[in-house]
C-alpha positions in Angstrom: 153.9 40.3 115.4 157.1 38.1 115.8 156.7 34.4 116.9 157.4 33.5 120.4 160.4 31.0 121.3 162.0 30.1 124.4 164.4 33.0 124.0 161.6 35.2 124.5 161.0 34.4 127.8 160.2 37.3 130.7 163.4 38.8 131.4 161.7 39.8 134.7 158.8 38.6 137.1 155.7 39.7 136.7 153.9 40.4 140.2 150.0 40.2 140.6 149.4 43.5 139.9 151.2 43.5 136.4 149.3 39.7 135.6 145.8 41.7 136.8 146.9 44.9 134.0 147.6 42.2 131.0 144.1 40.5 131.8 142.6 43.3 131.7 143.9 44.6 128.4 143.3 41.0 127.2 139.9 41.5 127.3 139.6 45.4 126.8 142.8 46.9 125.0 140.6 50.2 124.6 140.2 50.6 128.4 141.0 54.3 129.1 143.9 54.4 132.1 141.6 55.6 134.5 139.4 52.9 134.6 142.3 50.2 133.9 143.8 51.9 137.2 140.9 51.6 138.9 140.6 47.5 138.0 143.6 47.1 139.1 143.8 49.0 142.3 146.2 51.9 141.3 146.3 55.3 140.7 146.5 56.7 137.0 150.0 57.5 137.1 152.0 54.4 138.5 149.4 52.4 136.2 150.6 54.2 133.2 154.2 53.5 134.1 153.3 50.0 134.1 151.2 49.4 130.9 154.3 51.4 129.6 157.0 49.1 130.8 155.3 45.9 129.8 155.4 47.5 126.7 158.9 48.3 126.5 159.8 45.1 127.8 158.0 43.0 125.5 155.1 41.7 127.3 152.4 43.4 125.2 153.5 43.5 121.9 149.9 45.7 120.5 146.9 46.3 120.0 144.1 45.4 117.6 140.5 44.9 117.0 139.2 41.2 116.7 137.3 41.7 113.3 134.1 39.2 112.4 135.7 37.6 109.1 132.0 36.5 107.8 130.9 40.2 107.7 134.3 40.4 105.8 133.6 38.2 103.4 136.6 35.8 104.1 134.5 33.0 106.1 136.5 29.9 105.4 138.8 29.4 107.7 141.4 26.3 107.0 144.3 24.6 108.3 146.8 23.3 106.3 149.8 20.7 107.3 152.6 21.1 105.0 155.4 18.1 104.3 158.9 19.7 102.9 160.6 17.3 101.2 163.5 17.6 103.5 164.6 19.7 106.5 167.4 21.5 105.7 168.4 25.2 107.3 168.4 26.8 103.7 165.0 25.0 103.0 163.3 26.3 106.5 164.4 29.5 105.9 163.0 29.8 102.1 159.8 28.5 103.4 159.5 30.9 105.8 160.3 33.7 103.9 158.1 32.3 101.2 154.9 31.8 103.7 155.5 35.6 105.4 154.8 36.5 101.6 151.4 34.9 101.7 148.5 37.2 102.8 145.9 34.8 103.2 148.5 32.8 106.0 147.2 34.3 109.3 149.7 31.9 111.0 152.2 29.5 110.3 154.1 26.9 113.1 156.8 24.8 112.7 155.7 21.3 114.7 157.4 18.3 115.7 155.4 14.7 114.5 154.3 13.7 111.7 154.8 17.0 109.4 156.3 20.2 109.3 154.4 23.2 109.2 150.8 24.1 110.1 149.2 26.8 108.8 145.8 29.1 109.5 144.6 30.4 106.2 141.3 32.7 106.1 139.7 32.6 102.6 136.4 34.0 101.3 135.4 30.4 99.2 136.9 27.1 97.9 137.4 28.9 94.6 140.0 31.2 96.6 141.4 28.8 98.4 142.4 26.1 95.3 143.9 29.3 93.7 146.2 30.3 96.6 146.8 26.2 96.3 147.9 26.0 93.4 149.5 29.6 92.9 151.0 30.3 96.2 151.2 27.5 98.9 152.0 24.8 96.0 155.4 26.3 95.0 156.5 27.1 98.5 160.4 25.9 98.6 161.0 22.2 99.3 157.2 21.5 99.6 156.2 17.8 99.2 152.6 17.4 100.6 149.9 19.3 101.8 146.9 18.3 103.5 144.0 20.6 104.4 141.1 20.8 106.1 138.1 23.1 106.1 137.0 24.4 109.4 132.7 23.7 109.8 132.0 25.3 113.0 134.1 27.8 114.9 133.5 26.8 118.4 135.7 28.7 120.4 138.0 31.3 119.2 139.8 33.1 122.4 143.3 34.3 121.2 144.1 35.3 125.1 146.9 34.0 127.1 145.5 32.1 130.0 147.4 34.5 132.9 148.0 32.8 136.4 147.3 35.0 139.6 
């Protein structure tokens, strides 16, 4: 999945009916056609060719199963804010080339304040996490600080776009 920027804005409007078909995949990407149709108030076909064009054009970019990372074995969730020692174009893009290289880096932003970089690791224990510390994320190009910190208690974890009418 590619990162969104404001280049990757809607290149056309979406009416109410197209808002209603992304909610409803939202929530249910394995809802058959038929019944997606029926949600929305359309027939099979002309739903079809919509789910298909918001494809094409970008709007839903897949489809995957949310997975339940304790039953997994990776349960430690962290966040990490990373401090490059400067911010240079050649440095940006060897840390971002370096992070994509990362497995245990579910997501990585570039922020304005106070850092850099944050990034969503998913671990199975502290012992993984010091060694991707030390091994990976502590010789990523022009790195000066890290800071981390250890997730307790998932409270909420919605990865939907809120949708307007």
């Amino acid at each position: 999945m590619t990162s969104s920027t404001a280049s990757s804005a809607p290149r056309r409007a979406l009416d109410r009916v197209d808002r209603r078909i992304l909610r409803t995949l939202q929530e249910n990407g394995r809802i058959s056609n038929v019944e997606l149709a029926r949600k929305v108030g359309l027939s099979p076909t002309p739903c079809l060719e919509r789910v298909r064009r918001l494809e094409s054009d970008g709007f839903i970019r897949g489809y995957a199963a949310r997975l339940d990372a304790g039953r997994l074995g990776m349960g430690m969730l962290v966040y990490v804010q990373v401090t490059l020692d400067r911010t240079t174009t050649t440095i940006f893009d060897r840390f971002r080339q370096a992070v994509l290289g990362i497995p245990e880096v579910l997501e990585c932003h570039m922020v304005a304040g106070g850092f850099d970089y944050l990034l969503k690791l998913r671990v199975p224990d502290m012992a993984t996490y010091r060694a991707v510390l030390g091994d990976r994320l502590g010789k990523l190009p022009g790195l000066l600080q890290t800071h981390s910190y250890f997730v307790m208690e998932e409270i909420k974890d919605n990865p939907a776009i809120p949708i307007p009418e």
